[in-house]
VOTI-484333 format. One record per atom (N, C-alpha, C): x, y, z; atom name. Coordinates in Angstrom, 2 decimals. Atoms other than C-alpha are relative to their C-alpha. Example, Ala and Ser with C-alpha at 12.3 -4.5 7.8 and 13.67 -1.06 7.14 Angstrom:
! residues 2
@x 0.89; y -1.19; z 0.00; atomo N
@x 12.30; y -4.50; z 7.80; atomo CA
@x 0.90; y 1.20; z 0.00; atomo C
@x -0.82; y -1.19; z -0.06; atomo N
@x 13.67; y -1.06; z 7.14; atomo CA
@x -0.77; y 1.09; z 0.73; atomo C
***
This chain:
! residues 174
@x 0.40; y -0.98; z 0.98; atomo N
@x -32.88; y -29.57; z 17.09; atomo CA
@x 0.64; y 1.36; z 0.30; atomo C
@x -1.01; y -1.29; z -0.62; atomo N
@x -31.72; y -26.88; z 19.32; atomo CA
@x 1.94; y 0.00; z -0.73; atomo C
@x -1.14; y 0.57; z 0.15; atomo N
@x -28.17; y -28.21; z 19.22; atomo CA
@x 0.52; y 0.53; z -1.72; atomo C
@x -0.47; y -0.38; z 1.48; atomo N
@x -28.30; y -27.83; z 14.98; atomo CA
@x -0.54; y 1.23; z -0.39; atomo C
@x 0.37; y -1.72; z 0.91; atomo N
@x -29.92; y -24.44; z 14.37; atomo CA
@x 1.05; y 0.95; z 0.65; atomo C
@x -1.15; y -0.59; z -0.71; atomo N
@x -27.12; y -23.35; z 16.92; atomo CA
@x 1.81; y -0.20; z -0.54; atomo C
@x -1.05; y 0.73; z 0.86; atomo N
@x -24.45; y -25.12; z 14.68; atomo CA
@x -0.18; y 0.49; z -1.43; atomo C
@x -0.03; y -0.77; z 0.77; atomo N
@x -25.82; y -23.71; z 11.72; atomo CA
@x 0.49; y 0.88; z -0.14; atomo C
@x -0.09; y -1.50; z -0.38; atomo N
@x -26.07; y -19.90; z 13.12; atomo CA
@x 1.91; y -0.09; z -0.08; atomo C
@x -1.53; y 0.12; z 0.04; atomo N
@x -22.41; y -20.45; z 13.90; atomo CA
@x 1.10; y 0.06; z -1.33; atomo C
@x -0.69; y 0.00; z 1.18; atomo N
@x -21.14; y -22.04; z 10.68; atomo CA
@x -0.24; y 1.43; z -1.21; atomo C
@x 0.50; y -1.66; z 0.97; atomo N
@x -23.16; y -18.84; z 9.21; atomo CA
@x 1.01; y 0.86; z 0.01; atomo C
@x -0.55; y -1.37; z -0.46; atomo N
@x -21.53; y -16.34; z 11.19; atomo CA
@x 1.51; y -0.28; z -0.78; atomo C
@x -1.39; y 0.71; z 0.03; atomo N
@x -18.14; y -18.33; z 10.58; atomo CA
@x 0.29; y 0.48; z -1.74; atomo C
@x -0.32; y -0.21; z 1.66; atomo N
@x -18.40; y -18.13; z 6.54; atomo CA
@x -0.66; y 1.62; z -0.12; atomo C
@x -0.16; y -1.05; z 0.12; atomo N
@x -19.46; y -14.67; z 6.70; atomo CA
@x 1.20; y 0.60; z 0.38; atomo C
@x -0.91; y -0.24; z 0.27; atomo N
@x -16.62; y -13.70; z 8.44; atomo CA
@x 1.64; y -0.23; z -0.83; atomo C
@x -0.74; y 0.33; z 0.91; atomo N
@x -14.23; y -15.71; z 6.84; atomo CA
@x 0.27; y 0.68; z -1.28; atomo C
@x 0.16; y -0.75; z 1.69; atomo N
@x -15.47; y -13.97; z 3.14; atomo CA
@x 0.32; y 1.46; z 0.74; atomo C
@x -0.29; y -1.80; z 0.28; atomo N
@x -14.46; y -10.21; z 4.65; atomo CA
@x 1.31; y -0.30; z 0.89; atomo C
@x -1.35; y -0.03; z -0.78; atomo N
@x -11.47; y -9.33; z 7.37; atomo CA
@x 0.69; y -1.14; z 0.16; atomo C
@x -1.31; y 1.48; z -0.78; atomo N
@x -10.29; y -13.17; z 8.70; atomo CA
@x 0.29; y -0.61; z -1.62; atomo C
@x -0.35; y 0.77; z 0.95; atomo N
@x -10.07; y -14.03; z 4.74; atomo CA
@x 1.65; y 0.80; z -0.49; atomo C
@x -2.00; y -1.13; z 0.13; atomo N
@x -6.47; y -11.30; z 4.81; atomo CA
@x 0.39; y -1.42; z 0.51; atomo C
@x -0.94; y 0.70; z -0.79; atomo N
@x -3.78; y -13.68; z 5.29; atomo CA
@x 1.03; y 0.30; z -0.02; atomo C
@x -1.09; y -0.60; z -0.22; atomo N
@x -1.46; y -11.67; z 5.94; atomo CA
@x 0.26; y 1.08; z 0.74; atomo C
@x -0.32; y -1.21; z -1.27; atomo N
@x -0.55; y -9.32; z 8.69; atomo CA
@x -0.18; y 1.84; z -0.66; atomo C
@x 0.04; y -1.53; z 0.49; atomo N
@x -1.99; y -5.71; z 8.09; atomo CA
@x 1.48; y 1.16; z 1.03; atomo C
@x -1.02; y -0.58; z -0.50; atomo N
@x 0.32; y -2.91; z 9.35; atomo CA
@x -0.53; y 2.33; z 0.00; atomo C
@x 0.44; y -1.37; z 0.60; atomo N
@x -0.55; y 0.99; z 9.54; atomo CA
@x 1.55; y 0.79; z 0.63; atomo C
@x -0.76; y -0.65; z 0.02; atomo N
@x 2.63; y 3.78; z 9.20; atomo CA
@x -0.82; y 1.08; z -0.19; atomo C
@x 0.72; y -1.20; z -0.12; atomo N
@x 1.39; y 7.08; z 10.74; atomo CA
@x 1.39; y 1.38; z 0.20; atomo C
@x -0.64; y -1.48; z -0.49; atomo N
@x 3.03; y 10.89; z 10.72; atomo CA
@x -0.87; y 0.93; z 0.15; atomo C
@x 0.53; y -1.44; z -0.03; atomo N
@x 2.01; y 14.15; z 11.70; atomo CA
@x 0.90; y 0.78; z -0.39; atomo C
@x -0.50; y -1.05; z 1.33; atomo N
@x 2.90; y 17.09; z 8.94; atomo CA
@x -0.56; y 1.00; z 0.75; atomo C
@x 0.42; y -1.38; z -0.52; atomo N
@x 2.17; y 20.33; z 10.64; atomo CA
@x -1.21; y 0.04; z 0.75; atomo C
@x 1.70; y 0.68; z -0.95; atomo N
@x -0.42; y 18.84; z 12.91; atomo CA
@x -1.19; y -0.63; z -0.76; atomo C
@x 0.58; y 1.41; z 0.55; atomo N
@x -1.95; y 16.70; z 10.14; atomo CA
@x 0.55; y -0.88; z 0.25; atomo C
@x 0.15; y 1.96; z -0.06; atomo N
@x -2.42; y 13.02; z 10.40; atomo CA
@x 0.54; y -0.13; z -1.02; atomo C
@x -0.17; y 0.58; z 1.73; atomo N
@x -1.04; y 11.41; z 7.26; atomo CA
@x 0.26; y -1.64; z 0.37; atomo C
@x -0.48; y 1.13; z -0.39; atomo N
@x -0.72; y 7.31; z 7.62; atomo CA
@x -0.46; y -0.99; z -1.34; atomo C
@x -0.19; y 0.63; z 0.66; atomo N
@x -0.78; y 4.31; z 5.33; atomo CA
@x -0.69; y -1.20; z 0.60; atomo C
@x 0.24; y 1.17; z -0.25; atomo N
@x -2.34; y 1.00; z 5.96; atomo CA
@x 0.07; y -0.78; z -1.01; atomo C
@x -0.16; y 1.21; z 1.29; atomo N
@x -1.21; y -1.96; z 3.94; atomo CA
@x 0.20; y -0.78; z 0.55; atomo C
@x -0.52; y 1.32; z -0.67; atomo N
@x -0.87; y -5.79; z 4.59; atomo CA
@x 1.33; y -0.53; z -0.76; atomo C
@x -1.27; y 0.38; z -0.08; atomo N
@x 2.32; y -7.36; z 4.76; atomo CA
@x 0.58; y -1.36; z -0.80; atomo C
@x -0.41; y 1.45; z 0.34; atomo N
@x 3.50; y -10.27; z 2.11; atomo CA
@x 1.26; y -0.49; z 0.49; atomo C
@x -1.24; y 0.66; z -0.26; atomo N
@x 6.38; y -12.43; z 2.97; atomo CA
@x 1.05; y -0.61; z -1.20; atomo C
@x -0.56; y 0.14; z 1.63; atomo N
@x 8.87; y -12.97; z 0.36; atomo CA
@x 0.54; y -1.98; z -0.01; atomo C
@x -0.29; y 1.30; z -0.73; atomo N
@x 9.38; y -16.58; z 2.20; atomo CA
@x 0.91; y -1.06; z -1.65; atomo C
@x -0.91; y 0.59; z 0.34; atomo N
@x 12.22; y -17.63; z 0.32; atomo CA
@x 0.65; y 0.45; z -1.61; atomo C
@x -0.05; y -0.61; z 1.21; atomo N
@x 11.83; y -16.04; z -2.76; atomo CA
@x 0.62; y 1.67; z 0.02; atomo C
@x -0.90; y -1.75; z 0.16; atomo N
@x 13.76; y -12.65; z -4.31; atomo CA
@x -1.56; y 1.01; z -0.50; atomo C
@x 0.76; y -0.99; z 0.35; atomo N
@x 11.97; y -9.45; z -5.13; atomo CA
@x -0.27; y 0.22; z -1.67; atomo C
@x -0.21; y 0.24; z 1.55; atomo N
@x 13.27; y -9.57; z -8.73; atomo CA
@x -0.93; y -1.59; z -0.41; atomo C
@x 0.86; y 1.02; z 0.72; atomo N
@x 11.64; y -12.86; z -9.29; atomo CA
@x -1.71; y 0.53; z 0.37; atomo C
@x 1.81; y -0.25; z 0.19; atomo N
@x 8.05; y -11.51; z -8.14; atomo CA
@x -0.46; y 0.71; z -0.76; atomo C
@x 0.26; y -1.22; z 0.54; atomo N
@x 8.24; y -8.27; z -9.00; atomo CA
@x 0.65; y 0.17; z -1.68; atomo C
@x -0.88; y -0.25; z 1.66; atomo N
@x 10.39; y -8.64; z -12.34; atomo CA
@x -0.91; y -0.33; z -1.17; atomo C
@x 0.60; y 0.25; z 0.75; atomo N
@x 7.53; y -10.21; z -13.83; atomo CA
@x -1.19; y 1.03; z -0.32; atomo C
@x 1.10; y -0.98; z 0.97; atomo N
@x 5.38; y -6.97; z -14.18; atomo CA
@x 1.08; y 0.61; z -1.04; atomo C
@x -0.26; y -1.02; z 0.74; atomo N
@x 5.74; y -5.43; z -17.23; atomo CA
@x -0.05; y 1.51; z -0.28; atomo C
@x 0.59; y -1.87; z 0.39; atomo N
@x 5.82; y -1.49; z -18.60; atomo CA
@x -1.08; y -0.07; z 0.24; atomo C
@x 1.41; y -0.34; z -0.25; atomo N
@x 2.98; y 0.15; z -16.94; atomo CA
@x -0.43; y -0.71; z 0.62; atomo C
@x 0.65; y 1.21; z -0.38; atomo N
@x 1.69; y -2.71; z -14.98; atomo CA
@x 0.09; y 0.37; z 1.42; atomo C
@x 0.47; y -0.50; z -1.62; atomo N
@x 0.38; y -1.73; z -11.16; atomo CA
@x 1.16; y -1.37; z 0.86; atomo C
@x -0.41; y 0.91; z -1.09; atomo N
@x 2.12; y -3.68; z -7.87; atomo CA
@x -1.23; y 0.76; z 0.91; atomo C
@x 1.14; y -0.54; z -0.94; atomo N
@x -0.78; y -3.03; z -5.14; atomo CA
@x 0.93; y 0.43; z 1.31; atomo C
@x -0.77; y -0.48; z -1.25; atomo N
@x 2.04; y -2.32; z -2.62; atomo CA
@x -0.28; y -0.53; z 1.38; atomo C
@x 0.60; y 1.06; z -1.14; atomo N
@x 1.08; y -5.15; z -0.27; atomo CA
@x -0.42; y -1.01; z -0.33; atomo C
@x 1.10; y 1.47; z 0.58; atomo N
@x -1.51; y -7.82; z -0.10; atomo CA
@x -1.33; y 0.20; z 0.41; atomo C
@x 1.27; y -0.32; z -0.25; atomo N
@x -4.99; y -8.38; z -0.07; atomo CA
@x -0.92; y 1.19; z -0.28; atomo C
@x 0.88; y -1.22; z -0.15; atomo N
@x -7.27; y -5.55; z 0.80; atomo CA
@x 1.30; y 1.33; z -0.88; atomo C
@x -1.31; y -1.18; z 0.26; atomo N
@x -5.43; y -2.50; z -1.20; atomo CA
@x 0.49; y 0.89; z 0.83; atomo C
@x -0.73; y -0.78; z -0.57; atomo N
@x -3.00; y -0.53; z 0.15; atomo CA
@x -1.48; y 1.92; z 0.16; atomo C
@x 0.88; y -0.69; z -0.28; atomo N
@x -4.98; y 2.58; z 1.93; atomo CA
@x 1.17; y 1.34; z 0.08; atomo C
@x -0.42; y -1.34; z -0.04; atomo N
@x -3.47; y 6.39; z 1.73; atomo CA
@x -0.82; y 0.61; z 0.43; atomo C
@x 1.11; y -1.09; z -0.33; atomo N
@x -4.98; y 9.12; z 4.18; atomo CA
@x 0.81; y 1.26; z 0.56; atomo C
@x -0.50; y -1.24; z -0.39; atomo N
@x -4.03; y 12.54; z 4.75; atomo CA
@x -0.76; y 1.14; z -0.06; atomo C
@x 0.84; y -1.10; z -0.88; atomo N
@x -5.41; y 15.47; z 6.75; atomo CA
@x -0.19; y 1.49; z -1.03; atomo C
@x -0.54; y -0.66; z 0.84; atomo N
@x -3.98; y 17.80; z 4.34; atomo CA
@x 0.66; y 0.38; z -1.38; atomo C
@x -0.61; y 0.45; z 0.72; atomo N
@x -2.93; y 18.71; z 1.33; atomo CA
@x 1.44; y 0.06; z -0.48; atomo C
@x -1.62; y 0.42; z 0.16; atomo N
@x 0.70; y 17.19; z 0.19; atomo CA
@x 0.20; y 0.66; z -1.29; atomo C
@x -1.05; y 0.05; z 1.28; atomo N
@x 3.27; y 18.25; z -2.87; atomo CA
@x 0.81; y -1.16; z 0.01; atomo C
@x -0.71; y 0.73; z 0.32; atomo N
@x 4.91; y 15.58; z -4.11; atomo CA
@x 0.81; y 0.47; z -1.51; atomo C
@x -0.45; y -0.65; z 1.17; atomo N
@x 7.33; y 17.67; z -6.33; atomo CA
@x -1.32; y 1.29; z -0.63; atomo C
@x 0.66; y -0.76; z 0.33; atomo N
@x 5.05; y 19.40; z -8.54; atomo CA
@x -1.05; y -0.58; z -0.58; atomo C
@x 1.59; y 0.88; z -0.59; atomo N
@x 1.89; y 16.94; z -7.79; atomo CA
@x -0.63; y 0.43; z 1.52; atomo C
@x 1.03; y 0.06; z -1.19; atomo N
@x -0.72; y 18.26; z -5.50; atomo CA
@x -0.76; y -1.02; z 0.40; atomo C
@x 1.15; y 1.18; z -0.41; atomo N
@x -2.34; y 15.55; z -3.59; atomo CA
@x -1.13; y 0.53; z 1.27; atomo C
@x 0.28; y -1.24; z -1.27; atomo N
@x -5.24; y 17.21; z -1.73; atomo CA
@x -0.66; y -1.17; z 1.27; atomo C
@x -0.15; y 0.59; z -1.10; atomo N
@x -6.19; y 15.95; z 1.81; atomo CA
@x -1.25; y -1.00; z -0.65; atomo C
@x 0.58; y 1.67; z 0.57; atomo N
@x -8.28; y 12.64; z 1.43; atomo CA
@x 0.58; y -1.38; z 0.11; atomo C
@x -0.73; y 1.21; z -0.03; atomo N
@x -7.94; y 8.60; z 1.22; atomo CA
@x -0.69; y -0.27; z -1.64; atomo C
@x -0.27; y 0.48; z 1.03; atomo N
@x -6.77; y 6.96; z -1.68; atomo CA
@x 0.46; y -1.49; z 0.21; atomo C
@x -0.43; y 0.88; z 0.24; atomo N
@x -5.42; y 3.56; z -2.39; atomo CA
@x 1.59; y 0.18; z -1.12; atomo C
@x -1.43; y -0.19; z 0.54; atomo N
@x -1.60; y 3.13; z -3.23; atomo CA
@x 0.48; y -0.68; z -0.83; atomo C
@x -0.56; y 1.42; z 1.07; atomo N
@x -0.01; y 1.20; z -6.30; atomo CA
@x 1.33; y 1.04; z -0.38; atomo C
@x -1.35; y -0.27; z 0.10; atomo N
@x 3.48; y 1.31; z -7.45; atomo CA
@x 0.14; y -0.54; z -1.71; atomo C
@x 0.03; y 0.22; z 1.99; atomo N
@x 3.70; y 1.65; z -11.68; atomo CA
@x 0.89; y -0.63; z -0.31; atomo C
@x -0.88; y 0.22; z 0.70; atomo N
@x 6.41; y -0.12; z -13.31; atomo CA
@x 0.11; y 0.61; z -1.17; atomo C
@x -0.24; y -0.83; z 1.45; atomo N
@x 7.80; y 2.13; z -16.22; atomo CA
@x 1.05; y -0.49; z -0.59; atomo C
@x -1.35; y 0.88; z 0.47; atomo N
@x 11.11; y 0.17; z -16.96; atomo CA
@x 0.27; y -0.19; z 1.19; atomo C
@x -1.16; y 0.67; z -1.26; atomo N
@x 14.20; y -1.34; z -14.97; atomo CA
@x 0.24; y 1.40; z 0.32; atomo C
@x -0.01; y -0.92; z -1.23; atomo N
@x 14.09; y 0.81; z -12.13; atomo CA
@x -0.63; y 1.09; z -0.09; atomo C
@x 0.97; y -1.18; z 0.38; atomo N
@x 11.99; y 3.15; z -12.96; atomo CA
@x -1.85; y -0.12; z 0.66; atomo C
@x 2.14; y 0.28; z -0.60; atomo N
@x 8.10; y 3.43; z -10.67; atomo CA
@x -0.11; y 1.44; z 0.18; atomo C
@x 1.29; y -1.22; z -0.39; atomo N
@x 5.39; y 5.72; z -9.70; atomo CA
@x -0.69; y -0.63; z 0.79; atomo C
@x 1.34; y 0.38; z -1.45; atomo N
@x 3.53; y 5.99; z -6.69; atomo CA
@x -0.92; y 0.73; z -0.48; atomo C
@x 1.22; y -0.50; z 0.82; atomo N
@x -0.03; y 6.18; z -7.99; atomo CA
@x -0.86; y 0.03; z 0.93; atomo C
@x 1.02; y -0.22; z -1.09; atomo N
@x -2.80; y 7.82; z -5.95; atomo CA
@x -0.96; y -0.48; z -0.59; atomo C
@x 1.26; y 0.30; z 0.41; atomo N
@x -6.08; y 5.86; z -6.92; atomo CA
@x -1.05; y 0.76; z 1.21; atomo C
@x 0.66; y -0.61; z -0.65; atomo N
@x -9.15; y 7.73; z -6.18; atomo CA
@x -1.45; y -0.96; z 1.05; atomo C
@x 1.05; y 1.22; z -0.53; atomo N
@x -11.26; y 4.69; z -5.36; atomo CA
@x 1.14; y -0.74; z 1.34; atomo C
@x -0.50; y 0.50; z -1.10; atomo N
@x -10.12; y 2.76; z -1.83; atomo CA
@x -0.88; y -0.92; z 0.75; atomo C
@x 1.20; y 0.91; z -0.29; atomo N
@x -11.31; y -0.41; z 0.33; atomo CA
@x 0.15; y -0.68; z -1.16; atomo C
@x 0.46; y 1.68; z 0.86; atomo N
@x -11.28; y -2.51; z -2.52; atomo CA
@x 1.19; y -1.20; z 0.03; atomo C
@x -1.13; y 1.07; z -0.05; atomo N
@x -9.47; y -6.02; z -3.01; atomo CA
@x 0.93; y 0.78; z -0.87; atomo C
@x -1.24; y -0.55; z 0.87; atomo N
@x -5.79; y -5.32; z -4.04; atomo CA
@x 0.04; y -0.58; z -1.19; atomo C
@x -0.43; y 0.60; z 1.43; atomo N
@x -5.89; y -6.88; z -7.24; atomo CA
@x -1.09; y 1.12; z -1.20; atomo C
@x 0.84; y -0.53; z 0.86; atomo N
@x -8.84; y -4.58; z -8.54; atomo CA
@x 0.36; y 1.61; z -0.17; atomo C
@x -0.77; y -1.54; z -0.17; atomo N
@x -6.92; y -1.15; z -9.49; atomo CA
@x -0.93; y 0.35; z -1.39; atomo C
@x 0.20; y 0.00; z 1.25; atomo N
@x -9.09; y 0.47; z -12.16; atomo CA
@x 0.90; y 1.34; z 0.04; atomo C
@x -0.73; y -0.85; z 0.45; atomo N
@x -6.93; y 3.09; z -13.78; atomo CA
@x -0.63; y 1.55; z 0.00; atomo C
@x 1.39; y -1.16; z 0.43; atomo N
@x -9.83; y 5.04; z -14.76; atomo CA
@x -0.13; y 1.58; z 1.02; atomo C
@x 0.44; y -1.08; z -0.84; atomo N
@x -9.72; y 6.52; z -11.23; atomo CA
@x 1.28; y 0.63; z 0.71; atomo C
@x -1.14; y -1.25; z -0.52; atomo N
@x -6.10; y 7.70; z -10.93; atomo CA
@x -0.02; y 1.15; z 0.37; atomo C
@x 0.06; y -1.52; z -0.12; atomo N
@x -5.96; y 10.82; z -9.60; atomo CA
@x 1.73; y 0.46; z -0.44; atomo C
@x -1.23; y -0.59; z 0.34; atomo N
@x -1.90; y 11.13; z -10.17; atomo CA
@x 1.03; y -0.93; z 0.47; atomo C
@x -1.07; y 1.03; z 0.09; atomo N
@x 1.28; y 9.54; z -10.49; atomo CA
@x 1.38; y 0.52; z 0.80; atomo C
@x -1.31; y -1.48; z -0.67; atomo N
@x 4.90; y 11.20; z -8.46; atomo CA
@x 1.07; y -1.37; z -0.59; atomo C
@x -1.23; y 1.05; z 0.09; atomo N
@x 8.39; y 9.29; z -9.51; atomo CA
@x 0.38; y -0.24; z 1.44; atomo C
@x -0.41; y 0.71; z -1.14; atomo N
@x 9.76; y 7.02; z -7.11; atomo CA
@x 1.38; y -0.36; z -0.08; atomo C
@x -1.80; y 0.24; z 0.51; atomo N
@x 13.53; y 6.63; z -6.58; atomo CA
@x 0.02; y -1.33; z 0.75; atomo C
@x -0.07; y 1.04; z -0.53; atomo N
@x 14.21; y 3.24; z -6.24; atomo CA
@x 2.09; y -0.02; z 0.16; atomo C
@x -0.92; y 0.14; z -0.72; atomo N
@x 17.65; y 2.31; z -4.00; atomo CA
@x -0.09; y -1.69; z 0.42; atomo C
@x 0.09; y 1.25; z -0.93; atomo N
@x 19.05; y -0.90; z -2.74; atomo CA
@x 0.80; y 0.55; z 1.38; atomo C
@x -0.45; y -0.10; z -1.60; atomo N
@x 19.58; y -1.52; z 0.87; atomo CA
@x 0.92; y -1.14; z 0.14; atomo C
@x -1.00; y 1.43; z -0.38; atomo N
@x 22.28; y -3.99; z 2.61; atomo CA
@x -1.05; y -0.84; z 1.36; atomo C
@x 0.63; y 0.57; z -0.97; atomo N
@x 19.28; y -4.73; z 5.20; atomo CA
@x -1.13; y -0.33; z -0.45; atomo C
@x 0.69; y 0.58; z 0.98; atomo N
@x 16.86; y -6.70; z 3.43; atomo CA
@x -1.18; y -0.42; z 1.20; atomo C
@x 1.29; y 0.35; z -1.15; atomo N
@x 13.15; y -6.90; z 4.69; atomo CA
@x -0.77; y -0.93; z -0.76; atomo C
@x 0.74; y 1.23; z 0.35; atomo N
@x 11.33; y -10.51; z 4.69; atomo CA
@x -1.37; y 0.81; z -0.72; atomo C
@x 1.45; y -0.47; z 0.32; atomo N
@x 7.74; y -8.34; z 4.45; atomo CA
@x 0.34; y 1.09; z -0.27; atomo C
@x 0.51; y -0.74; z 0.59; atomo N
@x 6.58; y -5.94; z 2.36; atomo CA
@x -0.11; y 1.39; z 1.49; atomo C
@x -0.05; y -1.11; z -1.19; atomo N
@x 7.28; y -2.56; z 5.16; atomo CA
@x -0.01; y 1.28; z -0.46; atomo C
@x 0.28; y -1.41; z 0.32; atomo N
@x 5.94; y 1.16; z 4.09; atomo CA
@x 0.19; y 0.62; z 1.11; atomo C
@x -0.16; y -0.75; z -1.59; atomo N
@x 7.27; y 3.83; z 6.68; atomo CA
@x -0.49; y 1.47; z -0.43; atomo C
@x 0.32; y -1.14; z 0.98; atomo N
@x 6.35; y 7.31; z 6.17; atomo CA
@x 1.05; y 0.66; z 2.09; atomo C
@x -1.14; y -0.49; z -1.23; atomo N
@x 9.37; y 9.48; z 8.50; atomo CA
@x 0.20; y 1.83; z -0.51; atomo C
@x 0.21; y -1.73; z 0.16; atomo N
@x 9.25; y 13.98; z 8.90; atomo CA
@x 1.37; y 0.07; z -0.68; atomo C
@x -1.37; y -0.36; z 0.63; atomo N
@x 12.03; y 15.38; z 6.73; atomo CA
@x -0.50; y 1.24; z -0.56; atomo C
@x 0.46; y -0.97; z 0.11; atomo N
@x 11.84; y 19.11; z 6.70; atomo CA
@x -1.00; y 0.45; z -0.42; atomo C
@x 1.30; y -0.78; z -0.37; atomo N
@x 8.73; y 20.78; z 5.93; atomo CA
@x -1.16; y -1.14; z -0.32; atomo C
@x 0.79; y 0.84; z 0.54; atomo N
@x 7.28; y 17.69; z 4.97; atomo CA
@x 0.29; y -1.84; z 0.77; atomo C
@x -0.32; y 1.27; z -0.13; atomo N
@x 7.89; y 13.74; z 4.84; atomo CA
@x 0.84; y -0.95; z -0.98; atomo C
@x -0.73; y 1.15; z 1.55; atomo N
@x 9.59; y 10.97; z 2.66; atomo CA
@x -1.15; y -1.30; z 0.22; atomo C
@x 1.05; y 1.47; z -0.50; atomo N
@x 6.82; y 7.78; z 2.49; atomo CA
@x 1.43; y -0.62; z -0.99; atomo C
@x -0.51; y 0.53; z 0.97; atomo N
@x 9.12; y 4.78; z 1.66; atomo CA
@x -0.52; y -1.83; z -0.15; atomo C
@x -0.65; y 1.28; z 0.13; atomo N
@x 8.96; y 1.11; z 0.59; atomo CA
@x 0.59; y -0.84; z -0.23; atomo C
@x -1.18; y 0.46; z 0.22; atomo N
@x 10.73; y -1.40; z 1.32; atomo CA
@x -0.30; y -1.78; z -0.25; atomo C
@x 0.82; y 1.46; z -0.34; atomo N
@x 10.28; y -5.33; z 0.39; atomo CA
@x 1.55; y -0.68; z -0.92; atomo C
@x -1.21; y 0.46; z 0.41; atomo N
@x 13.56; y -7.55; z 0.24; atomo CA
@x 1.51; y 0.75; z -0.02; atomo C
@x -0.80; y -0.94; z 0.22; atomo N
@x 16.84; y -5.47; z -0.65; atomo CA
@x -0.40; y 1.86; z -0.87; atomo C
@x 0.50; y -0.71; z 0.82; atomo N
@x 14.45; y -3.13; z -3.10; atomo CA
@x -0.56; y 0.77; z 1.20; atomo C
@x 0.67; y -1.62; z -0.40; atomo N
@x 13.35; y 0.84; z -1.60; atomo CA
@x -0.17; y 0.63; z -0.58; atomo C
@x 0.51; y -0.98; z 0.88; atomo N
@x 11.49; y 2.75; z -3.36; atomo CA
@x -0.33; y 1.40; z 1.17; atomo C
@x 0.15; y -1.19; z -0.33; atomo N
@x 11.05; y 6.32; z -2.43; atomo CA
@x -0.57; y 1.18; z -0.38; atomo C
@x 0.44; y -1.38; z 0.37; atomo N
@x 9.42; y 9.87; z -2.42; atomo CA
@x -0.32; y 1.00; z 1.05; atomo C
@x 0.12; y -0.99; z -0.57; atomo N
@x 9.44; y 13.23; z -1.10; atomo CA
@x -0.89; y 0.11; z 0.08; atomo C
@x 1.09; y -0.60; z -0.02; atomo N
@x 6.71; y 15.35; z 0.24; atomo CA
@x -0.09; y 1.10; z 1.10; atomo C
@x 0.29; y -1.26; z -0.58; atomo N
@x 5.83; y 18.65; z 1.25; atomo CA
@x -1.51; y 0.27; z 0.56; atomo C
@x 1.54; y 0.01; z -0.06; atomo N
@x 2.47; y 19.41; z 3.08; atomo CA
@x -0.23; y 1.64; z -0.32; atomo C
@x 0.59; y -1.37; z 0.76; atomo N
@x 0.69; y 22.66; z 1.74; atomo CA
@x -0.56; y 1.09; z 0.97; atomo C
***
């Protein structure tokens, strides 16, 4: 009797965790800088493009249509301070990161004001703001989904990169 309420408890614990953190299957990753002695860093999990192109995943959003900029759990944005991105204030806080499709080649890195939730649930509602993103190809092509964020004069550039496709954007901290 012992033996099965101890086998239960277990399988309990087991499907609880399973339904939150061990249900990611996919390698999280966090990209951190310091901006004038702010923190600023990124946490997103990592898809694998395992055999497949970027254009075939990604080609299938349409105008306007979110990418969660990872997998799973949504992409997380936090910063100590507040950033310019051009002539977008983003003030210090965490957000959740998505990447707009507006045409061929054409995105936006979109600050959602809501964060923590599954990546598939972006409501719009709680955008706080949108910055253009310059998308570039590379000749060094990354299997996983890799956001870096690297100092470039008074500020930073956050970029991603997934396959031959880099998207990009400036930023100034305030």
């Amino acid at each position: 009797m012992k033996r099965l309420l101890i086998m239960a408890l277990g399988m309990g614990l087991f499907t609880v965790l399973a339904g939150t953190g061990l249900a990611q299957g996919n390698p999280r990753e966090t990209a951190k800088l310091s901006v004038k002695g702010s923190a600023i860093s990124v946490e997103y999990g990592r898809p694998s493009l395992k055999g497949r192109s970027v254009g075939e995943l990604l080609g299938q959003l349409g105008e306007n249509a979110v990418w969660r900029l990872g997998a799973d759990k949504a992409t997380t944005f936090s910063t100590a301070t507040d950033l310019a991105f051009g002539g977008v204030t983003i003030p210090k806080g965490e957000y959740s990161l998505w990447a707009r499709r507006k045409g061929d080649k054409i995105w936006e890195l979109v600050f959602n004001k809501q964060h923590g939730q599954w990546g598939t649930r972006h409501d719009a509602s709680q955008d706080l703001a949108a910055v253009p993103l310059k998308e570039t190809k590379t000749t060094a092509p990354e299997e996983m989904v890799t956001i870096s964020l690297a100092a470039e004069g008074k500020g930073g550039v956050i970029a991603i990169q997934w396959g031959n496709m880099k998207l990009t954007a400036n930023f100034t901290a305030k």
